[in-house]
N, C-alpha and C positions, 0 to 999 in steps of 0.2 A: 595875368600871365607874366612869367619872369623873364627880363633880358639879360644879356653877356652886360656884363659888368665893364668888359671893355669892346663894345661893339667894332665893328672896323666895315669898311666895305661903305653902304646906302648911310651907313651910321659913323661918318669919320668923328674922333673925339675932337671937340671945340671948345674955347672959350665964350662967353657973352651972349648975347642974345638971348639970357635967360627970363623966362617972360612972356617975349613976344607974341607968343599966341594964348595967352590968358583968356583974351574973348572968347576963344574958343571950349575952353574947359568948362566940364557938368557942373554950374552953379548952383545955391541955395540949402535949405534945409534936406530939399532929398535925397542930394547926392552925400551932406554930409551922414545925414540919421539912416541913410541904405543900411537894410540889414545882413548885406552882404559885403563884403571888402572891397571897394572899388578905389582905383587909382588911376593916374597916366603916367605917361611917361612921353617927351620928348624926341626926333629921330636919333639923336644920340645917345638914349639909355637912359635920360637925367630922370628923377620924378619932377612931375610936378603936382600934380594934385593926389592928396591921401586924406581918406575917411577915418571915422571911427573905427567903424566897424575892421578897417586895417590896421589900425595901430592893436585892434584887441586881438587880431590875429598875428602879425610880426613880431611885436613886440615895440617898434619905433613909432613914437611921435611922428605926427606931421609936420612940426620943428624939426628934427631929428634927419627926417630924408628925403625931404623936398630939397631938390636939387643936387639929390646924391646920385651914382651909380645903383641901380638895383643892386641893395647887399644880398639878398635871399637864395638867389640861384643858384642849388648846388653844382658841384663841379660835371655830375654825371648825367646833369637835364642838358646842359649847355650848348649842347649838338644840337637838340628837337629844337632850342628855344627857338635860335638862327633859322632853322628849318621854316616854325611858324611863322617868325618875320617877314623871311623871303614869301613866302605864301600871301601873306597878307600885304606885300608891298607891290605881288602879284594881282595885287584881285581876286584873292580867292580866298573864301572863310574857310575858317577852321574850325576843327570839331573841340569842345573843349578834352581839353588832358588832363589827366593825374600826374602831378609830380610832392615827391617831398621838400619843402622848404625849411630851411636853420630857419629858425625865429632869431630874435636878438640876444635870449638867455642860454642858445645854442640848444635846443627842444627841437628834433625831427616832426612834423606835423605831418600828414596827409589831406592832400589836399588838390581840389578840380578845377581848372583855373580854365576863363577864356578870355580873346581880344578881340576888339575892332578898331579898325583904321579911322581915322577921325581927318577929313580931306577941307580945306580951305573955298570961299567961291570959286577961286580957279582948277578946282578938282587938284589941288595938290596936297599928298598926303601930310600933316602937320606933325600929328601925334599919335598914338596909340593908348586907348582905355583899355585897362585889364578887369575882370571881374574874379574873386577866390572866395571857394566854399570850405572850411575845415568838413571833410570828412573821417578827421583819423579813430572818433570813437565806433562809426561805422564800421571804418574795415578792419580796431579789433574783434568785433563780433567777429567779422566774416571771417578771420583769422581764427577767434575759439571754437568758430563753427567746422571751421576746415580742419583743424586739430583734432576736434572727437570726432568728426566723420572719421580722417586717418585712423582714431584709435582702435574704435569700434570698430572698424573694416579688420585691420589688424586682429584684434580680438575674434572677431567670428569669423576669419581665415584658420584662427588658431585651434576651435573649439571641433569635436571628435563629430556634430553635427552640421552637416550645410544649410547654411538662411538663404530663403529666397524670396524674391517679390512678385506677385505674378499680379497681372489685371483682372477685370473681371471678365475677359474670355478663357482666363487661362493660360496667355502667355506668358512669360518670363520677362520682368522688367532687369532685373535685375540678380543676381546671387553671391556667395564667397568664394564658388565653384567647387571645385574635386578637390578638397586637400588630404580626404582622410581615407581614399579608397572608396567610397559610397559608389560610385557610380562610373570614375573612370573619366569624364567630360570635365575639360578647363574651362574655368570660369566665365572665358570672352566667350565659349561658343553660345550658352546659355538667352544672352536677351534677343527676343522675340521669337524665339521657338514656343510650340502652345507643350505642353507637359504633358497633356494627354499622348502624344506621340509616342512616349516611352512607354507607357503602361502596356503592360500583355495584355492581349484581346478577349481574353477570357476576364480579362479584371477589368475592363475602361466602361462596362456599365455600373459596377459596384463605384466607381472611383466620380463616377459623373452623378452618381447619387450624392455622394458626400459632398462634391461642388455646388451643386442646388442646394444644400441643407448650410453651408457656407453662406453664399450669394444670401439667402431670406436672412438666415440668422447673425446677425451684425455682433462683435465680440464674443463671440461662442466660442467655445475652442472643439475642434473635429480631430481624432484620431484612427487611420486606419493603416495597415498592411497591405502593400500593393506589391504585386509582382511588377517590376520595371528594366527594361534591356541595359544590362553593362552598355559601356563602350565597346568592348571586346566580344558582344552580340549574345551573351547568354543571358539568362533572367537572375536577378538578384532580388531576394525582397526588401523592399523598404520601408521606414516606420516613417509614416506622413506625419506629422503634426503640423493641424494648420488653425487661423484666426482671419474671421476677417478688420479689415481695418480698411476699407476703401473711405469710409465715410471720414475719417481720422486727415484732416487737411496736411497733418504733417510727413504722414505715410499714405494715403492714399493709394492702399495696396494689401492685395491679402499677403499676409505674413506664414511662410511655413516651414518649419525645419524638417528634415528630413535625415535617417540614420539608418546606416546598413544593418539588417537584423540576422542573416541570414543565418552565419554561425550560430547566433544567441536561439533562433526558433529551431535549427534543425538538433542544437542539444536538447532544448525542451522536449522536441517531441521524438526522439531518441531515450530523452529518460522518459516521457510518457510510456512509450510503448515497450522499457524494460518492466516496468511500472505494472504495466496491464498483463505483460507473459507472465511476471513473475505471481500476480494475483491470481491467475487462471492455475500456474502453477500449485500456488498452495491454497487452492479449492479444490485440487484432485478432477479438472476435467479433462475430458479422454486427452490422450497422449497428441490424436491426430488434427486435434483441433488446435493444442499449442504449439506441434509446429506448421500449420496452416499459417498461425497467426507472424509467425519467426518467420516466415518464408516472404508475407508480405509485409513485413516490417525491412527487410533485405533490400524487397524491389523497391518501395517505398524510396530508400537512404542511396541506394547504390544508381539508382535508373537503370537497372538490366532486370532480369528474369532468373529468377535464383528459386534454387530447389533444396529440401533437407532429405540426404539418403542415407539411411541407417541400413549396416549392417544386422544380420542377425548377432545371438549372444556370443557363439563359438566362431563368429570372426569369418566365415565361407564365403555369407554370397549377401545379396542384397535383400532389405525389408518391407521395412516400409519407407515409403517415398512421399512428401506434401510439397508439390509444386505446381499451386497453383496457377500461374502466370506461363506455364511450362505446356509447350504440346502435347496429349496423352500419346502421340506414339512415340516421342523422347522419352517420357516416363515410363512407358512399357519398355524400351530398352533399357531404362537403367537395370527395371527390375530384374531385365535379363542377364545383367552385370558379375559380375566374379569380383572377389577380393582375393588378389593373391600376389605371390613378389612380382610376376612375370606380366601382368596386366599390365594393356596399354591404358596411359594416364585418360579422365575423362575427356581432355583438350590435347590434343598432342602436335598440334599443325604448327608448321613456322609465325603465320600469320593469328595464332593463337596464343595466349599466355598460358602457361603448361598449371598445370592443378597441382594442389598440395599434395602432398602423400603423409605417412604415419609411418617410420621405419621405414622399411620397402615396402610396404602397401598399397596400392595404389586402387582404385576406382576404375574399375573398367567398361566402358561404354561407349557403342557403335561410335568413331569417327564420324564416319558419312554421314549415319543418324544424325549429327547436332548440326554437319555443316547444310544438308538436306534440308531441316528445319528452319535454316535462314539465318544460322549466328553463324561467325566472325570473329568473335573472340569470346576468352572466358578463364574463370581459374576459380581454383576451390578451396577450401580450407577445410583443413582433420578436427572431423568433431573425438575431441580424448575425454575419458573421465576425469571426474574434479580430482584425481590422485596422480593424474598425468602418466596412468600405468596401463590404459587399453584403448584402441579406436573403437567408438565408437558409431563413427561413419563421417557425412563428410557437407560442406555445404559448399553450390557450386553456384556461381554467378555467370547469365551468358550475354551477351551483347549482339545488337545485330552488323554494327561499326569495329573492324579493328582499332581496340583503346587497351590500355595501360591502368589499373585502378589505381584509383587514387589513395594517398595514406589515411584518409577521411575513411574514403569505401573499404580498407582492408582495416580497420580499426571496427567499423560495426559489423560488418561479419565476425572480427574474433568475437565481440560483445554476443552475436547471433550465437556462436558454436557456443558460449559458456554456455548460456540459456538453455540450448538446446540439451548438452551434457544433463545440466538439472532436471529440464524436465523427462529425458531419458532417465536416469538415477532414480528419479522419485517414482516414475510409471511402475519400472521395473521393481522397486522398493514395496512399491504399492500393491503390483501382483502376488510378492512375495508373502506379505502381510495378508493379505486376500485366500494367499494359499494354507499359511499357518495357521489363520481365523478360520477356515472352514475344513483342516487337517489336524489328524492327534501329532503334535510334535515327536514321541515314541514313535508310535509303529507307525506314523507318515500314511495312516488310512482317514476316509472323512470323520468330521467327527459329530457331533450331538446334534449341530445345527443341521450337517449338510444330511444327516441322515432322515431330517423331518421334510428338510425340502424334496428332498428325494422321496421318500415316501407319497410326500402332495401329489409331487408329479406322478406318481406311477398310479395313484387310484385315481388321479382325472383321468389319465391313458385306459385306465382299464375300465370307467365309466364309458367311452365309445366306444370298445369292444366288445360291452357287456360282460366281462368275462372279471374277475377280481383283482387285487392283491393282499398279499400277505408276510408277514414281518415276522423274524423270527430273532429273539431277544435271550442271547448266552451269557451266561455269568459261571465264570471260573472259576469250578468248586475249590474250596482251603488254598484258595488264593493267598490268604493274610500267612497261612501256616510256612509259604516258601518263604514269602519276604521274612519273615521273620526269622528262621532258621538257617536261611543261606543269604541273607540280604537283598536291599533293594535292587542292588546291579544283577544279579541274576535273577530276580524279579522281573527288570524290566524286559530283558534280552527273551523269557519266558514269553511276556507280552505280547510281543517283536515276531518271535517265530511263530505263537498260536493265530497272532494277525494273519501272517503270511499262508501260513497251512490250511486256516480256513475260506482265504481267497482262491488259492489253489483248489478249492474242493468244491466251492460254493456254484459252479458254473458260470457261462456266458450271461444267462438271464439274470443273476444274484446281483446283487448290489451289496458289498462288504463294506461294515465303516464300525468304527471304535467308540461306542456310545460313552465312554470312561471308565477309568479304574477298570474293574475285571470284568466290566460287559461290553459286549459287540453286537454287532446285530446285523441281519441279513435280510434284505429285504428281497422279495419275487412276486415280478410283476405279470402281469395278464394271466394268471391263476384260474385255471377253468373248476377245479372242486381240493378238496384238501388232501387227497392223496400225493396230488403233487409235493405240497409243501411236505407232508412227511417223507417222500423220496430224497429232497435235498436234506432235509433233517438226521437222516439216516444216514447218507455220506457225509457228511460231516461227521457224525457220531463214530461210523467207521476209523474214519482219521484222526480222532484225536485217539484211538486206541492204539496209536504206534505211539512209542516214548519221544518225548523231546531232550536232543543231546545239547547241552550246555557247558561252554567252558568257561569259567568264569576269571578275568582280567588277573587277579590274585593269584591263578593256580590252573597250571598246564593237563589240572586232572578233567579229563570230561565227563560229564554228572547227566545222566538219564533222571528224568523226570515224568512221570507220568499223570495227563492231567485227565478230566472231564469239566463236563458242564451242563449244567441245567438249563433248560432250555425250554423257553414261552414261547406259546403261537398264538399269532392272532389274524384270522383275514376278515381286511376291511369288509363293512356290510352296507348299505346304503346313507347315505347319508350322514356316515362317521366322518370325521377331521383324522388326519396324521397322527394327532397328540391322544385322540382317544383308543385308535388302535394300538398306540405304542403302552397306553395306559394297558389297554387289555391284556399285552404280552407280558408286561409287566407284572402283572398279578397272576399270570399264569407261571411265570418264573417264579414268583416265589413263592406258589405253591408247590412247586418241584422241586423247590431245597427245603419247601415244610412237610414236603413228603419222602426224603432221605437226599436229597438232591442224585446226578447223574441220570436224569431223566426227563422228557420231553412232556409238556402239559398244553393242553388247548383249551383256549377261553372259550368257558361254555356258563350254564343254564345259572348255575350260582356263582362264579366269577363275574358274571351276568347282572344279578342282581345286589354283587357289592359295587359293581362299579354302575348299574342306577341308581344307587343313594349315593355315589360320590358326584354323579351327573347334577344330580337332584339340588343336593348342597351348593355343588358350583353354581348350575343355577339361578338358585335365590340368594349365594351370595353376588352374584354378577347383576342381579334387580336390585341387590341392596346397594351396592354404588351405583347404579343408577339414580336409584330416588332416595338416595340420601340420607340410609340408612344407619352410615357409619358414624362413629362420632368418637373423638377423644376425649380421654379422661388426661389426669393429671396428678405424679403424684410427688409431692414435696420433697425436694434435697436439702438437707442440711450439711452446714460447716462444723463440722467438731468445733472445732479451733475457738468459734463465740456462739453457736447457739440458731444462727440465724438461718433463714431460707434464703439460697444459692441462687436456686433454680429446681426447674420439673422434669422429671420423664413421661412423655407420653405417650398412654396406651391407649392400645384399641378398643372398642368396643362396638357390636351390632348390636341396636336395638331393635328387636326382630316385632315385626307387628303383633304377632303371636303368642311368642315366646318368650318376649320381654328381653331384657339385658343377656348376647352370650357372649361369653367368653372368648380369646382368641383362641386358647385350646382345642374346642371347638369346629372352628374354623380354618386356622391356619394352615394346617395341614394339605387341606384341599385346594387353598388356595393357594398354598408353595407347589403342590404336583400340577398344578395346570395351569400356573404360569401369572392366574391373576395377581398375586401379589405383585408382582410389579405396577401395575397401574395404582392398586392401592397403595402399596410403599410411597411413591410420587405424591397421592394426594396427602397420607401421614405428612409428610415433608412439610410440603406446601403449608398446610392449616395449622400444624404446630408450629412452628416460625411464624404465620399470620397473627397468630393470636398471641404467640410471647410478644411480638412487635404492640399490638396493642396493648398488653401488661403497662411494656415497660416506657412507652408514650405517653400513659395515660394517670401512671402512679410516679413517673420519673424513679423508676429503678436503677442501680447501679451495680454492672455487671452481672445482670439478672442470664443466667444460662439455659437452655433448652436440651435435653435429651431424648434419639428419636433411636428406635432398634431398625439393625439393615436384617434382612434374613440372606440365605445364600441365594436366593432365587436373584434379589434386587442386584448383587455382587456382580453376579455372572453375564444380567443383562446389557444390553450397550447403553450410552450414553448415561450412564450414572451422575456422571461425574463433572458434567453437561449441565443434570439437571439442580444439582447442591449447587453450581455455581449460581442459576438463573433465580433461585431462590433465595441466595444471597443477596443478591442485585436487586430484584423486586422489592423486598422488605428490609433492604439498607442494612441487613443485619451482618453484624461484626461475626467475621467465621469465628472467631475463639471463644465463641457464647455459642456455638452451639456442638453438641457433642454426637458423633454417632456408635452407637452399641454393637457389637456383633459376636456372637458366640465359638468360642473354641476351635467346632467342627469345622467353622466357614474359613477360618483361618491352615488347615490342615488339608480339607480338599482344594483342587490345584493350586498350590501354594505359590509356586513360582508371577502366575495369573496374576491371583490375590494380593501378592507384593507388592508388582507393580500399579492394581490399581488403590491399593492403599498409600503407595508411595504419592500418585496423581491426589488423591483428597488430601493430604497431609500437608499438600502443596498450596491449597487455598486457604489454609489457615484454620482449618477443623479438629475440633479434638476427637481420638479415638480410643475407645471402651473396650476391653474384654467382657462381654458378659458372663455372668454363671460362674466362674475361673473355678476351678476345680472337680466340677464334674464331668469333665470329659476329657482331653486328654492331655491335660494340664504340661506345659515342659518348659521350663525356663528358654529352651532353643527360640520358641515362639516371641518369645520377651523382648530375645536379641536381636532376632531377626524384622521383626514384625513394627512397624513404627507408633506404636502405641503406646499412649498417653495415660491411661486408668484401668486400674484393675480392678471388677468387683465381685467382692466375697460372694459364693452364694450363703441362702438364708441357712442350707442344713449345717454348713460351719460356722453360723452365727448362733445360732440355736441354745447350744452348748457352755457361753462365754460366762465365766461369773466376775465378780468385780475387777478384780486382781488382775484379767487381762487371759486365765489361763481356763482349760476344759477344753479349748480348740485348739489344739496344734498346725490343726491346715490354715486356719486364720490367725494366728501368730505367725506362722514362716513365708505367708501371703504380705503379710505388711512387713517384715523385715527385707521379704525381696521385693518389695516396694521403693522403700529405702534406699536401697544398696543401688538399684535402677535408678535413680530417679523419681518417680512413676506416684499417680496419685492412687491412693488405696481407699475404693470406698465399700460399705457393707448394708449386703441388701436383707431386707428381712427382720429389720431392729423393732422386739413387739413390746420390752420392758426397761425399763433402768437398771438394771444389773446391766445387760446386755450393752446398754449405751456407754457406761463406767466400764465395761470389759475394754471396748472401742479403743474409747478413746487412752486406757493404758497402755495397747497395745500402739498407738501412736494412730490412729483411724483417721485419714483424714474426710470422710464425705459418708454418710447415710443417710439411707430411706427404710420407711417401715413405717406398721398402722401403727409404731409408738407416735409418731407425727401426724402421720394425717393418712389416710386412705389413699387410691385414685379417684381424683373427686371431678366432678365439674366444672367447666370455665368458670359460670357465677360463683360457686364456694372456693373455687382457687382465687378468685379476685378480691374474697371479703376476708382471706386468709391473710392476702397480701397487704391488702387494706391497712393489719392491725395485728403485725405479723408478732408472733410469740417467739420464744428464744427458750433452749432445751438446755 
């Protein structure tokens, strides 16, 4: 222990007597060799005895300050030293102390010093023994230990998540507390409260499972999502991240951070559920189901009770309504609602938030009704289309609490109303496309399709009545002679008004629709015998016997036109399809223009028995795709250019069990008028692509092409365009290796159509063929317009070619407006080497012909390839 250097008082400073009580000081080897510092000291301060082990601590010899004043005692212990003295001269021990002492080299040490009084026989105190421990390497630890605790505190005060320490019941030992918003609670309120406290009750069994899987599972790390109370009493969620670490002596504690999530999940699931409308959207499901799903994506984000109210199209009164979460007899008042300037707003109470409007427009819906209902407040927002040019109705949120929405909640209702605009847009978009697909764009009557489904309908209607129906199929005589001599425009407007005059004529019971181009057709249902059908046939006939007035755009003159038409009957008979009776009328019509046309024909006894052999044909050829009848040929394309095979086009072929090999000539026909060729085109598709795929897998071809013919049946069908993609994608194959063919006519009937779906194929990377080019109604227009890629000669203008390039003029000005296009030129029907030499003078680039090879077999296509020859 250190004393005052200049003691005063019990300790007055003295001369002599230095010594005198030596008997009494700790003798021998152990006081010197103590491994602790031990000394005395005199009642005057003097030392008198010093150890080793104190000289290794002060610095002085025991030469040095035996008999000195304690030099060590810093100036600011000086006060405690007295203090102890007086204690111990009291009789009373001391605890020992920490003080810093100066060494001799001037070195601050830390250090634990105690004393005892050391009393003579007469119990008079003589001297005082001190004892000193250096502790100063100690308390730097405790010093770098208190450093990073400060830092680390610091640091995870700083950090955007809270640390906390809880036991193993779950209380809070410890945390950084609230600094980032998480939760709202300062950090001192936190220890000893248990955690589970805060969790919402609907969450503290999920939360108590994750504890248990904590508790067994030692260094595991658990993450979960809890709903937990602000301070401010509402629920917040929060992202737990937790570890246990009790076992861990130096944390004995589970460790968890914790981070507000609440923004971060309610945008995920905000873009989830734009996410999810917008996919429902472009799947085209019903209208009322994506705003079902808008309306509880509203209540969801908002917490109130939100409804979507669409006006009708011209803007009057209300339509459809999807408010789920909504009372039906609120709902039924909206419907009872009006859209007009003078309307009171949906909400209009002081104690309500007033609703959006659109212009003056405003929502009008029973007050009483909503406040009846149980709300207290509410407001709405104008659903407008994506051009921001019409209301399209309106989305209204209601509350049961007068509140104020927040910029959160008025931000996804606007997100709700765009949505809704789309999928309103699209619905509506949708019908319209619904209505043009199953209406002639001309005369706005149904058209090809809706007239078969209609038909279905009316001979199952007339199968439970017993009673018939019957279709009656006009084609307007010297049709082509108006267009041509007065033009298309008063062609069409011809169309337009026979449309109309024969709806007008047709009656109640008719069904009028525009089967294309110059035919229409009437169908009448529940037909008791066929006089009927001749009575509407005859009015009609009546009426087209008054002229049609026409003024056509070009010229203020009005032009009388007087039409007819020929006219097929057919009533269904047991067990017929739509497509056979329309066949029947069919042939009955053009028996009535092979019989002078302007006259009415009915399918009977031998119309009868040409369309049993067409039955018949169809048929067996509808057995031959089934068992696997059909089969491609293939027949070799060559490059001018060097000589080589390209690629094939593949044809058809039935091999009839019977009959042996027929032709498509044959067959096609029957199977263009009754629609099979669509299934067969598909399988064409499919197995020629299957099999170029194995060509060219298997020989390692390069740039090996495939060509496949569309007919017009496959054109017209849906999903064409659907299925060239899927057959891409199945057999990996490159669109620009495979070609499709189509002829002239297909290109001329509805063109407009045709554009566009040849625009859609052109689009996947496919090339496109004229085939035949010349025999049919060849026009450069088509070249311009039409997005195609090859033009091929037919064989009658190859026929003719002699070396030099010349004898064909239509296949010379064929390749020249090849040329000038773009456009590849290739020539079918090549049977000699003159022919080949004509070709390629004329600049040819692509032939086929049995100068190469026939239409052969997979296997001889394969041993062709094999060991390929050069022309």
């Amino acid at each position: 222990m250190g004393l005052d250097p200049e003691p005063t008082g019990v300790w007055p400073r003295t001369s002599g007597d230095r010594g005198t009580t030596a008997d009494l000081l700790p003798q021998g080897d152990m006081f010197r060799d103590a491994p602790i510092a031990m000394y005395s000291m005199d009642l005057n301060g003097r030392i008198v005895s010093w150890n080793r082990a104190a000289e290794g601590l002060f610095g002085w010899t025991a030469g040095e300050i035996i008999g000195e004043q304690v030099p060590f005692v810093p100036p600011d212990a000086a006060t405690k030293t007295l203090m102890a003295r007086d204690q111990l001269l009291a009789g009373e021990p001391i605890a020992p102390v920490k003080y810093c002492p100066v060494t001799k080299d001037g070195t601050e040490r830390h250090v634990v010093t105690s004393a005892n009084l050391v009393r003579d026989e007469a119990d008079r105190p003589t001297m005082v023994v001190g004892f000193a421990v250096d502790v100063t390497e100690t308390h730097t630890a405790a010093e770098a230990v208190a450093r990073a605790e400060n830092k680390w505190r610091v640091l995870l005060q700083s950090t955007s998540d809270t640390v906390t320490l809880v036991d193993a019941k779950g209380r809070v030992r410890q945390s950084t507390g609230e600094f980032t918003d998480v939760l709202g609670y300062d950090f001192d309120w936190w220890p000893g409260r248990s955690g589970f406290d805060l969790i919402h009750p609907d969450d503290v069994s999920r939360a108590a499972g994750v504890f248990a899987e904590l508790l067994d599972n030692p260094n595991e790390t658990y993450a979960e999502v809890l709903r937990t109370r602000h301070a401010a009493g509402h629920w917040e969620l929060i992202e737990y991240t937790a570890v246990n670490r009790l076992d861990d002596p130096l944390v004995e504690a589970i460790v968890m951070t914790s981070r507000n999530v609440t923004d971060v999940t309610r945008a995920e699931a905000m873009l989830a559920d734009e996410a999810r409308i917008l996919e429902l959207i472009a799947r085209d499901a019903p209208l009322d189901q994506t705003l079902d799903t808008i309306a509880t994506m509203v209540d969801y984000h908002t917490g109130g009770d939100s409804g979507v109210f669409l006006v009708d199209e011209h803007e009057a009164h209300l339509g459809t309504c999807s408010a789920p979460s909504m009372p039906v007899e609120l709902v039924a008042a909206a419907r009872r609602g009006v859209l007009s300037s003078g309307a009171q707003p949906i909400l209009a109470r002081s104690e309500i938030v007033e609703c959006g409007d659109f212009g003056s427009a405003a929502v009008g819906i029973d007050v009483e009704c909503v406040m009846s209902a149980g709300y207290r407040a509410g407001w709405s927002n104008p659903i407008v289309d994506t051009r921001g040019e019409g209301l399209l109705g309106t989305i209204a949120v209601l509350y049961a609490a007068p509140r104020l929405p927040a910029d959160r909640e008025r931000d996804v209702v606007g997100v709700a109303c765009h949505l809704a605009a789309i999928a309103i847009e699209r619905d509506r978009a949708q019908r319209n496309l619904e209505h043009q697909a199953r209406h002639d764009q001309l005369t706005g009557l149904p058209n090809r399709w809706t007239i078969i489904d209609q038909l279905d309908e009316a001979i199952w209607r007339a199968r439970g009545t017993g009673s018939s129906a019957a279709v009656l199929l006009l084609d307007v005589d010297r049709f082509k002679v108006v267009n041509d001599s007065m033009g298309h425009a008063v062609g069409d407007h011809l169309l337009v008004a026979f449309g109309q005059r024969l709806q007008g004529v047709a009656g109640e019971r008719a069904f009028v629709g525009h089967f294309g181009g110059d035919e229409f057709a009437v169908i009448v249902g529940d037909v008791a015998d066929l006089d009927e059908v001749r009575t509407v046939a005859s009015r009609i006939d009546l009426a087209l016997r008054e002229p049609f007035s026409i003024r056509p755009a070009f010229d203020d003159t009005a032009y009388e036109h007087h039409l007819s038409a020929s006219i097929g009957v057919a009533v269904a008979r047991d067990g017929e399809s739509a497509h056979e009776v329309l066949q029947h009328a069919d042939a009955a019509m053009y028996r009535a223009k092979d019989l002078g046309r302007d006259r009415l024909e009915v399918f009977d006894e031998a119309l009868q028995r040409r369309a049993t052999e067409l039955l018949r044909v169809d048929r067996e050829l509808r057995m031959a795709v089934e068992r696997a009848e059909l089969s491609l040929y293939y027949q070799p394309k060559v490059d001018l250019a060097d000589g080589r095979v390209l690629g094939v086009e593949a044809l058809l072929r039935w091999v009839h069990p019977e009959r042996g090999i027929v032709l498509p000539a044959e067959f096609m026909g029957v199977a263009e008028e009754t629609g099979l060729i669509v299934r067969i085109g598909t399988w064409v598709l499919d197995e020629a692509v299957r099999q170029a795929r194995v060509w060219v897998d298997r020989m390692g071809l390069d740039q090996f092409g495939v060509a496949v013919n569309l007919s017009a049946r496959q054109l017209t069908a849906p999903g064409l365009v659907t299925s060239v993609t899927h057959v891409l994608d199945r057999y990996a194959w490159p669109p620009s290796q495979l070609t499709l063919e189509l002829t002239e006519s297909i290109l001329i009937d509805d063109g407009e159509v045709t554009l566009g779906l040849l625009e859609d194929l052109k689009r996947l990377g496919v090339k496109l063929a004229i085939d035949d080019f010349g025999t049919g109604y060849s026009s450069l227009s088509y070249l311009h317009r039409f997005p195609v890629d090859i033009v091929k000669v037919d064989r009658a203008f190859v026929r003719t070619l002699r070396e030099d390039g010349e004898g064909s003029a239509v296949a010379a000005a064929v390749m020249h407006m090849a040329r000038a296009l773009g456009l590849i030129a290739a020539a079918e029907g090549v049977e000699d080497r003159t022919q080949l030499a004509g070709l390629r003078s004329l600049g040819c680039h692509w032939a086929q012909g049995f100068l190469f090879a026939e239409a052969l077999p997979p296997a001889e296509v394969a041993a062709l390839l094999a060991d390929p020859p050069t022309w």
